[in-house]
N, C-alpha and C positions, 0 to 999 in steps of 0.2 A: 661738286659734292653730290650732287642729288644722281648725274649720271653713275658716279660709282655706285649706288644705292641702286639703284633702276639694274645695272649688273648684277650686282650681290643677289638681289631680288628674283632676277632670270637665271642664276643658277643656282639657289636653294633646292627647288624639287629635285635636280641631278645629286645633289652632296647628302639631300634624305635619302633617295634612293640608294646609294653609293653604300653608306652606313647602314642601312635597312638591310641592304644584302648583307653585308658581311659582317652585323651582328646575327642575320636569322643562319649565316653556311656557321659561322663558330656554335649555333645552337644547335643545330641539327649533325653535327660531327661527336659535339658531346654527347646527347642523344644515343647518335650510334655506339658510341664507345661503352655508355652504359650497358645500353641494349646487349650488347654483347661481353661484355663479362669485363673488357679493360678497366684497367684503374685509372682514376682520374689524376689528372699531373697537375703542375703549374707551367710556369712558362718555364721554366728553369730543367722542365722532366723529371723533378719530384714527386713521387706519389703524394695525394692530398691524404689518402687513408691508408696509406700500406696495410694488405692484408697478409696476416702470419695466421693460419691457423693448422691445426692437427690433421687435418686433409687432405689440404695444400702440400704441406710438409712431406704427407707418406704419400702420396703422388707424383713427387719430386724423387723420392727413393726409388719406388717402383722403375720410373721413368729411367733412372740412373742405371739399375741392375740391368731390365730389360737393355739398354745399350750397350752395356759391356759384354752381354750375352751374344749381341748380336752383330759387334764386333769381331768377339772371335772366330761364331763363326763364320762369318765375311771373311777373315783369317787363312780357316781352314780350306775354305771356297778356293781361294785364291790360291795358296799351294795346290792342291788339287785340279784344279785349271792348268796351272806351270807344269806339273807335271804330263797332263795330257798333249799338251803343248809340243812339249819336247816329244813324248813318244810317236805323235801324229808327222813332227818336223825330221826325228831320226832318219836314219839311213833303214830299209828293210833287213838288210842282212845284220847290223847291229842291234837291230829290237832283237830276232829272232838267237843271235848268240846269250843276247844276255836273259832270254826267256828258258833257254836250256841250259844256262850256269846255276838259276834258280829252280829249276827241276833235279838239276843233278845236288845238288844241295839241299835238297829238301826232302827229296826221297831215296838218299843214299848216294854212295858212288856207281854209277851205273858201269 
C-alpha cells in the first residue's frame, strides 16, 4: 500500500503539470478567439452569445451584392478569354475571312 502512494506521490507534479498546460493552451485560445472578434462556443459549436446586430446584418448584404457583382464579371472575363482563345487557336486564313465578312457587313456590300 504505502509503495503505490510513494508512486501516486512521484507522479503528481507530471499530472499538475499535465492539467496546468492544457488548462492555461484552452485559456489562451479563448483569449485569442476573443481578442479577435470570434464568438465564443461551447463544446457542441454553439455560439454562447450569438451576435445579430444591424451591422453585421448590412455587412452580410454588402458582402453578398459585392459577390454576385463580381461573379459576373468573372463571367464575363471568362467568355472573353474563350473567345480570345479561339481567335489566337484559329487557323490564319480563317480569322482573316471571317474579319472581311464583318467589314463587308458592316460597311455595306463592297
Amino acid at each position: 500500500m504505502d509503495d503505490r502512494f510513494a508512486q501516486i506521490v512521484e507522479l503528481f507534479p507530471y499530472i499538475a503539470l499535465i492539467v496546468a498546460v492544457s488548462v492555461g493552451g484552452w485559456v489562451f485560445t479563448t483569449w485569442l478567439r476573443v481578442r479577435h472578434g470570434y464568438p465564443l462556443e461551447t463544446s457542441w459549436g454553439v455560439p454562447l452569445h450569438p451576435q445579430k446586430d444591424r451591422e453585421q446584418a448590412e455587412r452580410i448584404k454588402l458582402l453578398t451584392s459585392e459577390n454576385a457583382q463580381l461573379r459576373a464579371e468573372l463571367g464575363s472575363v471568362k467568355d472573353r478569354l474563350e473567345n480570345i482563345e479561339r481567335i489566337v487557336t484559329d487557323q490564319p486564313s480563317r480569322l482573316a475571312k471571317e474579319i472581311d465578312a464583318l467589314a463587308i457587313d458592316k460597311g455595306g456590300r463592297a
